[in-house]
C-alpha positions in Angstrom: -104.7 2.3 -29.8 -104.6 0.0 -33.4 -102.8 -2.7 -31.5 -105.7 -3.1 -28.8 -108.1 -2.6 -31.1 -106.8 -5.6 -32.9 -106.5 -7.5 -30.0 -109.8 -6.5 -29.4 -111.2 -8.2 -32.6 -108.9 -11.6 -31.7 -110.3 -12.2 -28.4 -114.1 -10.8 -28.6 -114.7 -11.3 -32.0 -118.0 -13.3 -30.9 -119.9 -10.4 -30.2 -120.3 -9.4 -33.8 -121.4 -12.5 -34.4 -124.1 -12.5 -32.2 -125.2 -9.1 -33.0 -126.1 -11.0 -36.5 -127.2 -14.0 -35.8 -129.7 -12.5 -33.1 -131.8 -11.2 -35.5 -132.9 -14.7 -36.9 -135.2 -15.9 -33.8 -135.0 -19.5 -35.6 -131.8 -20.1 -34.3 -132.5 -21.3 -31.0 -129.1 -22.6 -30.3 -126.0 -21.4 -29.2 -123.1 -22.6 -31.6 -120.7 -24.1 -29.0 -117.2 -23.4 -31.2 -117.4 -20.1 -30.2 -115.4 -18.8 -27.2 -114.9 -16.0 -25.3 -112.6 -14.9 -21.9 -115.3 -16.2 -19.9 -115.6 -19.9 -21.7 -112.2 -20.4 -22.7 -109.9 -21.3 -20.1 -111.2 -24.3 -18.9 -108.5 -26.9 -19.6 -104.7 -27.5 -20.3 -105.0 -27.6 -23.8 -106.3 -23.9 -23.7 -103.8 -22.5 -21.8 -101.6 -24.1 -24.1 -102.8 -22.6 -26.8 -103.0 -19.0 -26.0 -99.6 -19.0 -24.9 -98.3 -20.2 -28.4 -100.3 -17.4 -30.0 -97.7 -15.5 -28.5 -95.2 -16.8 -29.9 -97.0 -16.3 -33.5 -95.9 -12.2 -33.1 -92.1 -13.1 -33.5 -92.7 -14.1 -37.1 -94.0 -11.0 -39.4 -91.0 -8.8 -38.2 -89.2 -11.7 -40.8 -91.6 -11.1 -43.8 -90.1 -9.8 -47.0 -90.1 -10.1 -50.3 -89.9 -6.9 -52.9 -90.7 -4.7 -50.5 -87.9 -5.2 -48.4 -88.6 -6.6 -45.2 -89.4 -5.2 -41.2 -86.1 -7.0 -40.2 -84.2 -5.1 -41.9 -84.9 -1.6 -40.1 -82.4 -2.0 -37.2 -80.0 -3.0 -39.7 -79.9 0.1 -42.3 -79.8 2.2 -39.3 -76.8 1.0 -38.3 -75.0 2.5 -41.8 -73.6 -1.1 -42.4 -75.9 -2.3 -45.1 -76.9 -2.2 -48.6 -79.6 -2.9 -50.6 -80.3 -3.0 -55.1 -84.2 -2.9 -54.3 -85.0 0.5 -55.7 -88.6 -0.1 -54.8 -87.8 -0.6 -51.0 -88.7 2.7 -49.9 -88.8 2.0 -46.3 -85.5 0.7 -46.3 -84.1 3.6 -48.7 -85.3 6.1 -46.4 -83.8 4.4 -43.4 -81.0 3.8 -44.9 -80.4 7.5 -45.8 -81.6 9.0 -42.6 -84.6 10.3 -44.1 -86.9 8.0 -42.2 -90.7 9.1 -41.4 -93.5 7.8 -38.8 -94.7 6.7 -42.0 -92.0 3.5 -42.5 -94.1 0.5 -42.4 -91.6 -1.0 -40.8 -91.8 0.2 -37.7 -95.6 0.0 -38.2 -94.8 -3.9 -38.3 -92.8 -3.8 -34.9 -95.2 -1.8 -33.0 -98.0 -4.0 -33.9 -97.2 -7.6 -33.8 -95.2 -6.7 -30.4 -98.4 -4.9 -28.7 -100.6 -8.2 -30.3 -97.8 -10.5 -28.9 -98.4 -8.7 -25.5 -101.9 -8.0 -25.4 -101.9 -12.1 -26.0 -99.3 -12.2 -23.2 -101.8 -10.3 -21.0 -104.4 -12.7 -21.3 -102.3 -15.7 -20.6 -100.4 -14.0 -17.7 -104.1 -13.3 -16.2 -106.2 -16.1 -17.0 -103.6 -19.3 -16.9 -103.4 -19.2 -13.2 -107.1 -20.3 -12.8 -107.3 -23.0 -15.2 -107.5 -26.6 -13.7 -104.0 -28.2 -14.8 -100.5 -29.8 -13.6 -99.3 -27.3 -11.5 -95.5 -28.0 -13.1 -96.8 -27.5 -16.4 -98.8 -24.2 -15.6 -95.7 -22.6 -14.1 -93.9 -23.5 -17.4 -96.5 -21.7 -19.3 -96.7 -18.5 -17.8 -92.5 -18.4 -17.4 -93.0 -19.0 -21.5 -95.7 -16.0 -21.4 -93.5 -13.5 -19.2 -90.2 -14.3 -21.0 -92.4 -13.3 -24.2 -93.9 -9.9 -23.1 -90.0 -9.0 -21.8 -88.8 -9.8 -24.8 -91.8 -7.8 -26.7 -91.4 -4.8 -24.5 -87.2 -5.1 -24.8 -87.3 -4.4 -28.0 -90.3 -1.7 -28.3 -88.8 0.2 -25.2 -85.1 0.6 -27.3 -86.6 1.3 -30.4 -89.2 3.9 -29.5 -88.4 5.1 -26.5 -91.6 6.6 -24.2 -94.3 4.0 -24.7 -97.7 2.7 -23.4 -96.8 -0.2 -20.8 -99.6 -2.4 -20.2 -100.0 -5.6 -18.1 -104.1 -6.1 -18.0 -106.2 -7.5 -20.7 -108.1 -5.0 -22.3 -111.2 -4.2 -23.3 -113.6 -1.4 -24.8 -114.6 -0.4 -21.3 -110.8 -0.5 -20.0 -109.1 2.9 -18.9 -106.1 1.9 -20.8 -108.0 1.7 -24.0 -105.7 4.9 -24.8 -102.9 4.6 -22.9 -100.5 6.9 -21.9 -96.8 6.6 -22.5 -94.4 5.2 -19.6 -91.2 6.5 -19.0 -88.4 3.7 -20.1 -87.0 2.8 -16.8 -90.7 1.8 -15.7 -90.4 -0.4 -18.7 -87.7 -1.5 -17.8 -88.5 -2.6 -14.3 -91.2 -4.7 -15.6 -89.4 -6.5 -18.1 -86.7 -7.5 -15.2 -90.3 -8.8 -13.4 -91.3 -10.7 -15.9 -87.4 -12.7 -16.4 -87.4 -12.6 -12.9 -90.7 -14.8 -12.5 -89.7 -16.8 -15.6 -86.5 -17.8 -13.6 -88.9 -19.2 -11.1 -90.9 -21.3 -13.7 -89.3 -24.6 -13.6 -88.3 -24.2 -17.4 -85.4 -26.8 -18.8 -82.2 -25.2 -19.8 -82.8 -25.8 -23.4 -85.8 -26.8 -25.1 -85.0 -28.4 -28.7 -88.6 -27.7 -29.9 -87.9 -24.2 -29.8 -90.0 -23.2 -26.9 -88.8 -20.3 -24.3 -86.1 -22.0 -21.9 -84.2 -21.3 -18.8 -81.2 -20.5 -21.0 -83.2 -18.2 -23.3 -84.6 -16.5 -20.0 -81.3 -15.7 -18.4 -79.5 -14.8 -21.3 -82.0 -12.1 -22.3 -81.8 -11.0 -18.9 -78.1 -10.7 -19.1 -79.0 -8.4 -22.3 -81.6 -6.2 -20.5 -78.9 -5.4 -17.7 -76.2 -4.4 -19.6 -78.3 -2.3 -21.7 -79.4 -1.1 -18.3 -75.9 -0.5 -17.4 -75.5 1.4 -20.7 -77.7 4.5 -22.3 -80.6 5.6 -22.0 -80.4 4.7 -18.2 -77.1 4.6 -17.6 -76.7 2.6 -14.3 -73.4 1.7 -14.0 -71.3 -0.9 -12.5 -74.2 -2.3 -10.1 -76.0 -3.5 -13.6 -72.5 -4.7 -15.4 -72.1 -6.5 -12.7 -75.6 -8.3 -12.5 -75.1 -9.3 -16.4 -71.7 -10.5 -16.2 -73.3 -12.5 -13.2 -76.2 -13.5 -15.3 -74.3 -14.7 -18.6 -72.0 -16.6 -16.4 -74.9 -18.8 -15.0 -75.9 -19.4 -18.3 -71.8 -20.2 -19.3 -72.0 -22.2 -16.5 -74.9 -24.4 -17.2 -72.5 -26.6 -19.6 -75.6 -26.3 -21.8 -75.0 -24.2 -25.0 -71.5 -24.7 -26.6 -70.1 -22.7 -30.0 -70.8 -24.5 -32.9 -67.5 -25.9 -34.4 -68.2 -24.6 -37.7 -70.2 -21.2 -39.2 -71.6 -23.5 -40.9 -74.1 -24.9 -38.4 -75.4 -21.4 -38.4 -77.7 -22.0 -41.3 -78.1 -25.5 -41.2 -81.8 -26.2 -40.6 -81.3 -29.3 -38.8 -79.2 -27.7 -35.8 -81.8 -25.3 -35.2 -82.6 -25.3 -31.4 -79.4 -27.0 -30.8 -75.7 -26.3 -30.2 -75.2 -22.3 -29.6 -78.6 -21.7 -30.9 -80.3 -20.8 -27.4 -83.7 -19.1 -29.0 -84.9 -18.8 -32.1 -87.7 -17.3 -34.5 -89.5 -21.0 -36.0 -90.2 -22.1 -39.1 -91.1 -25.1 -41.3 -90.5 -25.3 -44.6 -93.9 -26.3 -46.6 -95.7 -25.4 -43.7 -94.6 -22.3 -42.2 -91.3 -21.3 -44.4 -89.3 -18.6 -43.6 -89.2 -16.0 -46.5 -86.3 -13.8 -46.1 -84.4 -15.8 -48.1 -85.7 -14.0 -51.4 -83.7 -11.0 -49.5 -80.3 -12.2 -49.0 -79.9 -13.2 -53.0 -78.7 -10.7 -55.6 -81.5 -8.9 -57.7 -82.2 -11.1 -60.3 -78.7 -12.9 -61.1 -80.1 -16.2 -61.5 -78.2 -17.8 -58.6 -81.3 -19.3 -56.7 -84.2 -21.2 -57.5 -86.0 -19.0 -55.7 -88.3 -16.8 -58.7 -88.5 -14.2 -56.6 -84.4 -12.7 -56.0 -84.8 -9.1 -54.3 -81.5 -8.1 -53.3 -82.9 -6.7 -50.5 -80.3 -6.5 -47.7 -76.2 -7.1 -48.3 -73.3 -5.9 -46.3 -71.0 -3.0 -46.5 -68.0 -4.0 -48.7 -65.7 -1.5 -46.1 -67.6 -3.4 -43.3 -66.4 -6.3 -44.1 -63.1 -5.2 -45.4 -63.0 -3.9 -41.4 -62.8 -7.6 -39.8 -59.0 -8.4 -39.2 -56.8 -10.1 -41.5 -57.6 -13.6 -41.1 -60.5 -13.7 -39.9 -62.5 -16.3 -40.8 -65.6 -15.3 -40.3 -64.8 -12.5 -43.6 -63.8 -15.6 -45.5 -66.0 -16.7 -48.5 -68.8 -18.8 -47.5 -68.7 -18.2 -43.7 -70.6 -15.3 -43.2 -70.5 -13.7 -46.5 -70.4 -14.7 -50.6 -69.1 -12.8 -53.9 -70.1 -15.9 -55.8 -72.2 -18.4 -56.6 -73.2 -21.0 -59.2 -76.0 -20.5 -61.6 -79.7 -21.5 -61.4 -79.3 -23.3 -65.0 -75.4 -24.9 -64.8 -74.1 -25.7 -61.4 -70.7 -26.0 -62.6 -70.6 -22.7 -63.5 -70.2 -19.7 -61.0 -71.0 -15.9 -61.1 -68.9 -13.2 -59.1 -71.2 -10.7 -57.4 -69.5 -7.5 -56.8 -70.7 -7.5 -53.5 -71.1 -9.2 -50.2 -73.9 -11.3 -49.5 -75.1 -12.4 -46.3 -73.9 -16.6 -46.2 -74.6 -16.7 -42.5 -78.8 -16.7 -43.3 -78.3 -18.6 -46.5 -80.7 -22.0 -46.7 -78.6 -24.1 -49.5 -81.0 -26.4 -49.8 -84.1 -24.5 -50.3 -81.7 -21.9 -52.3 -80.8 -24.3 -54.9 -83.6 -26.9 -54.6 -86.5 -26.3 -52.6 -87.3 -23.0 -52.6 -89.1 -24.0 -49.5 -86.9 -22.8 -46.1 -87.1 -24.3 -42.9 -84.2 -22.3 -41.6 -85.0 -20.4 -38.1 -83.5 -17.2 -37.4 -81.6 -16.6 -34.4 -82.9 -14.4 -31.2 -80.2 -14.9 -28.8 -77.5 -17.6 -29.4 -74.4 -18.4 -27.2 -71.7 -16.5 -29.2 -73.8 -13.1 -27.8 -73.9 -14.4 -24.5 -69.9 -15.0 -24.1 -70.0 -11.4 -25.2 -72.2 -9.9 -22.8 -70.3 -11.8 -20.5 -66.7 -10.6 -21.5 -68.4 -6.7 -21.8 -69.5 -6.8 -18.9 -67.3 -8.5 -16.4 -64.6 -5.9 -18.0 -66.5 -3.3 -17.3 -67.7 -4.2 -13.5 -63.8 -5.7 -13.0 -61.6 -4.2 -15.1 -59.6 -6.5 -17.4 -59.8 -10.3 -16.1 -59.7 -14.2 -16.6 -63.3 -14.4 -17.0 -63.6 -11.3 -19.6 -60.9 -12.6 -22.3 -61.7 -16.3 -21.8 -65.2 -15.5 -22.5 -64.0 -13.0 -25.6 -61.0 -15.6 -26.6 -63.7 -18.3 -27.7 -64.9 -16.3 -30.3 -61.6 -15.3 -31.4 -60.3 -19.0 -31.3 -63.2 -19.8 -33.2 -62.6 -17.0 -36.1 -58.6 -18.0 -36.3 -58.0 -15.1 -34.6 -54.9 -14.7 -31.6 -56.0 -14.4 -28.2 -56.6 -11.1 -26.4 -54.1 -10.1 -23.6 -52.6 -7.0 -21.8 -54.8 -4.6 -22.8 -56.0 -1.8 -20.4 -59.8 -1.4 -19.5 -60.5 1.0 -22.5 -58.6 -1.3 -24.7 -60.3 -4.6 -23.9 -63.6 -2.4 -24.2 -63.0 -1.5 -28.0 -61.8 -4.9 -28.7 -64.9 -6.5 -27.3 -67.1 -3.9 -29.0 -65.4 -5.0 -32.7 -66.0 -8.2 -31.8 -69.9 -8.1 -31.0 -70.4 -6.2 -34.2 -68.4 -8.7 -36.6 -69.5 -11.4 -35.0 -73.5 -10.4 -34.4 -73.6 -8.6 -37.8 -76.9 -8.5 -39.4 -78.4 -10.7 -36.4 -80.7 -7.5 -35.3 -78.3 -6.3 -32.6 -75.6 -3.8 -33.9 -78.1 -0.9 -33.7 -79.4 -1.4 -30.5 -75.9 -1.8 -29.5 -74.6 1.7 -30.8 -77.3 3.6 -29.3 -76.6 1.8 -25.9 -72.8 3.1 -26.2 -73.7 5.8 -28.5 -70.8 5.0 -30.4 -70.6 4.8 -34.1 -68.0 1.8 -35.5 -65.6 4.2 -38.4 -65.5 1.4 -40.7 -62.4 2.8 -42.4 -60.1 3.2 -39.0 -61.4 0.3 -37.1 -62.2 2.7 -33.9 -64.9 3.9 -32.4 -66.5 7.4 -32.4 -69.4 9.6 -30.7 -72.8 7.8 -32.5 -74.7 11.5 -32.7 -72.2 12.8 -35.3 -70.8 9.6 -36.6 -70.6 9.6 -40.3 -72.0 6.1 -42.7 -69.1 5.5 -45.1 -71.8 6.4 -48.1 -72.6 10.3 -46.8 -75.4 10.6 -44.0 -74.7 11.6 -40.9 -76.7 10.6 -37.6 -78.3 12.9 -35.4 -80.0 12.7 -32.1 -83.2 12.1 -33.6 -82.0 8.5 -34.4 -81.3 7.7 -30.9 -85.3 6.6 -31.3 -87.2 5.5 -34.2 -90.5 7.1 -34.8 -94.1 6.1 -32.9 -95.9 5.3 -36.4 -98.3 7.6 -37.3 -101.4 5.6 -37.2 -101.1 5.2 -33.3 -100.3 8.6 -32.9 -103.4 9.4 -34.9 -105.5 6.6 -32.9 -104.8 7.9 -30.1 -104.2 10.9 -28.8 -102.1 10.4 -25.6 -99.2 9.3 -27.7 -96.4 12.2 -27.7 -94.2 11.9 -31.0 -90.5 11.2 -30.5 -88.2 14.3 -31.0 -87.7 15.3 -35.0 -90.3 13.4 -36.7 
C-alpha cells in the first residue's frame, strides 16, 4: 500500500544509505546522526518527537491555493458550497456528483491519515520502553491513541471498508498489503484508543495546542453518536453513552462559548475559550494557507497575490438561517463586501457569500502571513452532540434544550420549548448545520442521518434522493467516497467502493 510504503521510506530510510556508502571501504565509521527503530528510542526527547510527527498529518488536508484545496471535499459534497475556480477540477467534479477515484483529494486524506497512523503505530509500540517520567509517557501515548482515532474516524466515514492496522510495518510484515476491515472493527478500535487516552493523565485543556482530556472526550462523544447513527446503527445504548460523554466534558467548567463570532478567527484565542482542538499554525513559520480560498477570484480585496475564490457558501444556504440570526449577519460568519487592497475607505459588494468565520484580518489586509488555526472539535459541537443525543436517548428534556438554547442565545435566537421528540430532532439538526457550516462536519453528518437539509423549505429529506439546489442529485454511491486509485492499484486486496 503507498501509505506504508511511505512510511516505509520515513522510518528506514537508512538502509539506502548504507547500501551506498558501503561500497567506499574508506569510510570506516558509522555516521552517528543516523537512526533507525532499533537506536532511536532511547530518551524522552525521542519519544517526544515521534509523537509530534503525528500531529504533522493534520496539516496538508488544509493546503490550497489554485487548485482548490483537500478541505474542501466533505464540503462540496454536502451541495452547500460554491466555488469561481474553474481550474479546480477536483472540487468541480465533487461538487457535481461526478467525482472519480481519481480526485486528489481524497488521495490527500487517505495518505497523510495512514502516515499519521503508521507514525502513531510506532509511537504506540515503542514509547512504552523508553526510559522516561512515567507521567509524562502516559501523556504521550494518550496524545498518540487520540491521534490514530481521530485518523481512523475520519478514514472509516469517508471510505467505508478499510485496512485497519495497529503494528509498525515493514517490508517483511504480513500487513504490507492489507486487507480491508469491516467498519464496526474500526470502530471498536477507535473507542480503544479514546478509551486508553481517558486513562493518560492528560489536562483538560492544553493552550499549546496539544491533544487534551477535553479533546479526547469530546471526540469520543462524536464517535458514539455516529455509532448510534448509520452505517452501524446502534441505537439508544450509544445516544446514551455520547450524551453521557459530552456532558462530562460540559461539566468540566473548562470550555465556555466565545462571547463573540468574532473570537472564531482571532489568532490570539486559538487554543482557548470554546476552541477545544485545533489544526496549528504560525504565521512566518508554518502559516496556514487556505486563506487564498476564502477570498473572491481576483477582486482585489486582500493583500494576499494569490485570491482563488475557491470555496463560498450557498446564497439559499444562508438565506435558510432564521430571521435574525446572527450568525447570517454580515461579518459573523459570512461577507458580501469588503474594502479594497488599494483604498481602504472604499468597499466592494460581492454578489456572494463569503466565508467570515475563517477570515485572518490581519494577514488579509496586512500580512499576508496567517497564524489562524482551524478548528477540529470546539465547544459549540459538543453542546450539540449533547442536546442530539440526550433527546434522542431521553426524549425531549432540561439537559437537551439547555445544551441547544446556548447556541441559540448566542445567535439572538428564542429559546426552544415544547416541541415533541421529532420536532426537537429537526431543530437540533438545523442547528448543527448553521452553526458547524464549512467546519468539515455537515457531510459526515448527513450520511450519519442520511438526510439531506432542502435549503429552500428548511426541512429535512431522505439523503439518497435529496436534490442540491443547483441540479445533481445524490445517490447511494455518495454514501462513501472512493478508495483512490493508486492504492487500489498498489495493492490488490483493496475492493473498490460501490459505483466508482
Amino acid at each position: 500500500m503507498k501509505t506504508t510504503k511511505s512510511y516505509i521510506r520515513k522510518f528506514v530510510f537508512l538502509s539506502s544509505l548504507i547500501g551506498v556508502t558501503s561500497c567506499a571501504d574508506f569510510l570506516d565509521e558509522s555516521d552517528k546522526s543516523n537512526f533507525t527503530l532499533d537506536n532511536y528510542f532511547t530518551k524522552p526527547e525521542h519519544a517526544t518527537s515521534a509523537v509530534n510527527s503525528i500531529y504533522q498529518s493534520l496539516q496538508p488536508i488544509m493546503s490550497s491555493g489554485f487548485g482548490g484545496g483537500p478541505w474542501m471535499m466533505t464540503e462540496f459534497a454536502t451541495g452547500l458550497a460554491d466555488t469561481e475556480l474553474g481550474q479546480a477540477q477536483n472540487s468541480l467534479l465533487i461538487m457535481n456528483l461526478d467525482n472519480s477515484s481519481d480526485n486528489g483529494y481524497g488521495q490527500t486524506y487517505w495518505t497523510s491519515f495512514y502516515l499519521g497512523i503508521a507514525n502513531a503505530n510506532v509511537a504506540i509500540a515503542e514509547i512504552p520502553d523508553v526510559p522516561m517520567d512515567e507521567t509524562a509517557k502516559n501523556k504521550l501515548l494518550g496524545e498518540a491513541r487520540f491521534l490514530r482515532a481521530y485518523y481512523y474516524f475520519n478514514l472509516v466515514q469517508i471510505f467505508g471498508n478499510i485496512p485497519l492496522i495497529t503494528d509498525p510495518i515493514d517490508l517483511t510484515s504480513e500487513d504490507l498489503y492489507p486487507e480491508q476491515a469491516a467498519p464496526a472493527a474500526v470502530y471498536d478500535q477507535i473507542v480503544a484508543d479514546l478509551q486508553e487516552a481517558e486513562k493518560s493523565g492528560l489536562p483538560w485543556r492544553d493552550a499549546s495546542g496539544r491533544v487534551s482530556m477535553g479533546a479526547v472526550k469530546s471526540l469520543l462523544s462524536s464517535v458514539y453518536l455516529t455509532m448510534a447513527g448509520y452505517p452501524l446503527q446502534k441505537g439508544n445504548e450509544y445516544y446514551g453513552l455520547a450524551a453521557s460523554k459530552a456532558k462530562e466534558v460540559i461539566d468540566s467548567n473548562t470550555f465556555s462559548l466565545f462571547d463573540t463570532y468574532y473570537s472564531l478567527h482571532n489568532p490570539a484565542m486559538k487554543n482557548l475559550g470554546e476552541n477545544i482542538f485545533m489544526t496549528q499554525y504560525v504565521a512566518y513559520v508554518l502559516p496556514s494557507s487556505w486563506q487564498v480560498s476564502i477570498i473572491p477570484y481576483n477582486r482585489g480585496i486582500s493583500n494576499y497575490s494569490e485570491e482563488t475564490g475557491g470555496i463560498f457558501a450557498q446564497e439559499a444556504f444562508v438565506k435558510s438561517y432564521e430571521s435574525g440570526d446572527k450568525r447570517a449577519a454580515e461579518k459573523e460568519f459570512y461577507y458580501t463586501s469588503y474594502t479594497l487592497r488599494d483604498d481602504r475607505t472604499k468597499s466592494l459588494e460581492l454578489g456572494d457569500y463569503y466565508l467570515f468565520k475563517h477570515f485572518d484580518e490581519t494577514a488579509q489586509t496586512n500580512t499576508r502571513s496567517s497564524s489562524l488555526n482551524w478548528p477540529i472539535l470546539r465547544f459549540a459541537e459538543v453542546l450539540l452532540i449533547h442536546a442530539e443525543a440526550s433527546n434522542e436517548a431521553n426524549g425531549p428534556n432540561a439537559d437537551a434544550y439547555a445544551s441547544v438554547n446556548k447556541i441559540r442565545e448566542r445567535a439572538a435566537l428564542a429559546p426552544l420549548s415544547g416541541l415533541s421528540q421529532q420536532e426537537l430532532r429537526e431543530a437540533i439538526w438545523r442547528e448543527k448545520f448553521h452553526e458547524l457550516s464549512y467546519e468539515n462536519k455537515t457531510w459526515f453528518d448527513m450520511v450519519r442521518i442520511r438526510k439531506g437539509f432542502n435549503v429552500t423549505t428548511r426541512q429535512f429529506e431522505d439523503y439518497v434522493g435529496h436534490k442540491f439546489v443547483y441540479g445533481p442529485t445524490v445517490s447511494d454511491r455518495e454514501l462513501l467516497f472512493p478508495i483512490p486509485t493508486a492504492e487500489v492499484r498498489n495493492n490488490p486486496k483493496l475492493v473498490q467502493n460501490p459505483g466508482y
